[in-house]
N, C-alpha and C positions, 0 to 999 in steps of 0.2 A: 317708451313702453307705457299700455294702460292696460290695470286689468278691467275687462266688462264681467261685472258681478253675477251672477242667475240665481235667482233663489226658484228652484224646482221644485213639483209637487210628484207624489207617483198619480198615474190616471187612476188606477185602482184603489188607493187610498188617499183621498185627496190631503190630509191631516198630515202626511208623514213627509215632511222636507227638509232640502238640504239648499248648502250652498254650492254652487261650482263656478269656477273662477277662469274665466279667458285671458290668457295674455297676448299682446299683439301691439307690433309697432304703431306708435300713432303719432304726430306732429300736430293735436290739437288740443281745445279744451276739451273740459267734460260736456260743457252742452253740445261742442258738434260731435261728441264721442256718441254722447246719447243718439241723434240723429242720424250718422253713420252708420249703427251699432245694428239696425233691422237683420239685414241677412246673418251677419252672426250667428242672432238668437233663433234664427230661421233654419239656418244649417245645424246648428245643435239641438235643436226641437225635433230636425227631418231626422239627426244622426241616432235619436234616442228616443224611441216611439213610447215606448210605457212610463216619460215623462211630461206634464205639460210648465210649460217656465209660467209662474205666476208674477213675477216682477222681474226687472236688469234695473243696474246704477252701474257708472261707471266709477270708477277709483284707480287715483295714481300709488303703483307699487309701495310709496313708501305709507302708506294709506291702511295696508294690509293690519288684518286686527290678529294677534298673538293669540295661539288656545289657553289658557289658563291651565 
């Protein structure tokens, strides 16, 4: 399992971001997660129109960061 990370903007307010976290089998590293990773962020950019993704990183599950 890897998550692909999206830090998303709203189109409307370009300032106001979040984070949203894919999970999905993968049998690779993070550099060919990155390279892989295009349609992903294609399909949840098409699934989520009033978002644009400003950045992805990929990260292994145990990698996830705690809310404080």
């Amino acid at each position: 399992m890897i998550d692909l990370v999206l830090t998303v903007c709203l189109v409307v307010s370009p300032t106001d971001c979040k984070e949203e976290r894919l999970t999905y089998q993968a049998r690779s590293t993070s550099a060919q997660c990155m390279m892989l990773s295009s349609p992903y962020v294609a399909e949840w950019a098409g699934n989520h129109p009033k978002w644009r993704v400003a950045k992805w990183r990929c990260e292994w599950p145990e990698q996830r960061r705690k809310a404080i």
